[in-house]
C-alpha positions in Angstrom: 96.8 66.4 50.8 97.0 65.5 54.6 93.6 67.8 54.6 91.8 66.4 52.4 92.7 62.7 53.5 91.5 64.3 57.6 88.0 65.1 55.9 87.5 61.9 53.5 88.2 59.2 56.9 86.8 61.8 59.3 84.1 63.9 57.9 81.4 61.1 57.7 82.2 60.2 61.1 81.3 63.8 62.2 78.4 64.1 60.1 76.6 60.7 61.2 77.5 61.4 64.6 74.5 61.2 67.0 74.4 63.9 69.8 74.2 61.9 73.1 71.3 63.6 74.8 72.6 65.5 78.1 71.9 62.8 81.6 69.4 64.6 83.6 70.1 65.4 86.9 68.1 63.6 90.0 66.0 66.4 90.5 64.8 67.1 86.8 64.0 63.4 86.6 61.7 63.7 89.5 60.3 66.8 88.0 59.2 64.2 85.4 58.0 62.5 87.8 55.8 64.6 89.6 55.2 67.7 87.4 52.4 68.7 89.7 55.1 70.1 92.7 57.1 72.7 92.0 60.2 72.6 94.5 62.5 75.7 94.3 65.5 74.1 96.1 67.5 77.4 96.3 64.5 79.2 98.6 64.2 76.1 100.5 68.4 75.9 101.2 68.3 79.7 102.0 65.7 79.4 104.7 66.9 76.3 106.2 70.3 78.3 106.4 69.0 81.2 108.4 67.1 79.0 110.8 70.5 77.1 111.2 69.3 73.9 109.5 70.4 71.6 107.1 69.0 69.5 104.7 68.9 66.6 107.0 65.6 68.3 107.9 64.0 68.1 105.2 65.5 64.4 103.6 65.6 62.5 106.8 67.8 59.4 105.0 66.0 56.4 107.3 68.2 53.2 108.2 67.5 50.6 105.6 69.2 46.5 105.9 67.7 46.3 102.2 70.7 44.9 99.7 68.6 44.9 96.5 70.3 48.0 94.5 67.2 48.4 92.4 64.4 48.2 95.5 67.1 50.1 97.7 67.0 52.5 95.0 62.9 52.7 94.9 63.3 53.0 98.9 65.3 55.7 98.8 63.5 58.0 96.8 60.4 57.1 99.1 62.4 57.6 102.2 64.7 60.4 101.7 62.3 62.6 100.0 60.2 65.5 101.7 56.6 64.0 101.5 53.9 66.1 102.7 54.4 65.5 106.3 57.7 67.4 106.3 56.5 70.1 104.0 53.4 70.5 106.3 55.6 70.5 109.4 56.7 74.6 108.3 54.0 75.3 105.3 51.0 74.3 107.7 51.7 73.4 111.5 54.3 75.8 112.5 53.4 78.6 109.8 57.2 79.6 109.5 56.8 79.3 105.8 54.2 80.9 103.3 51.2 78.6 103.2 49.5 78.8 100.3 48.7 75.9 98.4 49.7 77.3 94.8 53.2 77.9 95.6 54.2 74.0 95.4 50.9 72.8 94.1 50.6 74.1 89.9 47.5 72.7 90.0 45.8 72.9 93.7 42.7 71.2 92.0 44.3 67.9 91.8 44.8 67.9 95.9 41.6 69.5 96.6 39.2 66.6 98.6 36.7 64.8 96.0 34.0 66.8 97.1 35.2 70.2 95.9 33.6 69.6 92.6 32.0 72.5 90.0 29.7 73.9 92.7 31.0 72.9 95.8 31.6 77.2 97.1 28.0 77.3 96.4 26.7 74.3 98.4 29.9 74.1 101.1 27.8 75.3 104.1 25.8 72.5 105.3 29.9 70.6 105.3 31.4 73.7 107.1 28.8 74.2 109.6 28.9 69.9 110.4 32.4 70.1 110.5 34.7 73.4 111.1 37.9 71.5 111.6 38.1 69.9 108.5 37.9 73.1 106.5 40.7 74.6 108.5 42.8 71.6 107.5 43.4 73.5 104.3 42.0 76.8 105.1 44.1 78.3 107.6 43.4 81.4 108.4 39.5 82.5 108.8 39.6 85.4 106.6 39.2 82.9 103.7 35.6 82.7 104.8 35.4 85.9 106.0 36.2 87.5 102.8 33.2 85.9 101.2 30.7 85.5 104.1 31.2 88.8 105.6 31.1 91.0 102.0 28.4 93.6 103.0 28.5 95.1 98.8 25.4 94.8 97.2 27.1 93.5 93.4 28.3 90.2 94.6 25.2 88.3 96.9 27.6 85.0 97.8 25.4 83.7 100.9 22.3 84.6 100.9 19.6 84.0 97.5 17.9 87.6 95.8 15.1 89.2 97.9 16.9 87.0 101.7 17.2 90.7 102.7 13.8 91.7 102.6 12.2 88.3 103.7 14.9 87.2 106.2 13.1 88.4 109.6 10.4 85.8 109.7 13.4 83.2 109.2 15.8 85.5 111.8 13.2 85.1 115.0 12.9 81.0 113.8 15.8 80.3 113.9 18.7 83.3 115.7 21.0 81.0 116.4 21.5 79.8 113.0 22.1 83.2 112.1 24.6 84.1 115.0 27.1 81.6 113.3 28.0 84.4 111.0 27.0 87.6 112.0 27.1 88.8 115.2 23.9 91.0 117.1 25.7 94.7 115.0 25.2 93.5 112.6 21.3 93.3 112.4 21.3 96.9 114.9 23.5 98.3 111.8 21.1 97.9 109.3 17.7 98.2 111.4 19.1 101.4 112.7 19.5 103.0 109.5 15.8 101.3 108.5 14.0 103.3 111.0 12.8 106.4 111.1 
């Protein structure tokens, strides 16, 4: 009797009962956010431990005399978290941390200057060649262009239009110099060389 009395008061209480949906911590709430970063705390704690840092590196915590909980609040979240002058400070600057783009960045599109549009690989010389620096913001290390610009296989013509090879000489004595930005004076003996008889 004492059973059946427990599930007459008690069952509808446990059948209309609403599951509370789980508080999300800080960091998955930013992850909300900002789902373009990815941030893999664990990695980051582990290297600052072995180059005897804390987190204090990274989250700086500034001085605030703000009393307003809720814009103390909005400060704090500015403030305290790594923004991408802290990030660059190892990722770009220093190089003591892997610095490619796609490791944080899920979609390195979305950072990429307004320029870089549809056919921007096609048509970047005339920006690289005005300005050097500014590539090297982003592009770090010169085998990114070298990769491309230094490709001697026939399939894959990135630079230079069909037929460039066979009318390029008329432009080569116009103009060397324009051509020693890339290649360097072997580069036209390797190729004569094996030309002539």
């Amino acid at each position: 009797m004492k059973i059946l009395l427990f599930l007459l008061l008690y069952l509808p209480a446990l059948l209309f009962a609403q599951e509370k949906p789980e508080e999300k911590s800080w960091w998955e709430s930013r992850i909300d956010q900002r789902p373009d970063l990815y941030f893999p705390h664990n990695a980051h704690d582990t290297a600052l431990k072995n180059s005897g840092l804390s987190c204090l590196a990274c989250h700086p915590f500034s001085k605030t005399d703000e009393t307003d909980l809720k814009t103390l609040r909005e400060l704090s979240v500015v403030s305290n978290e790594p923004l991408e002058a802290i990030c660059h400070s190892c990722h770009v600057v220093d190089r003591s941390a892997p610095a490619q783009c796609q490791l944080c960045h899920r979609d390195p599109k979305k950072i990429w200057p307004a320029d870089h549009d549809v056919n921007y690989v096609e048509l970047h010389g005339h920006d690289a060649l005005k300005d050097e620096k500014s590539c090297q913001q982003c592009h770090l290390d010169l085998n990114y262009c070298v990769d491309c610009h230094f490709r001697r296989d026939s399939t894959t013509r990135r630079v230079h239009g069909l037929g460039y090879r066979l009318s390029h000489g008329l432009e080569a004595r116009m103009d060397p110099q324009q051509c020693g930005s890339c290649h360097n004076p072997s580069y036209c003996f390797d190729c004569h060389r094996e030309s002539d008889p």
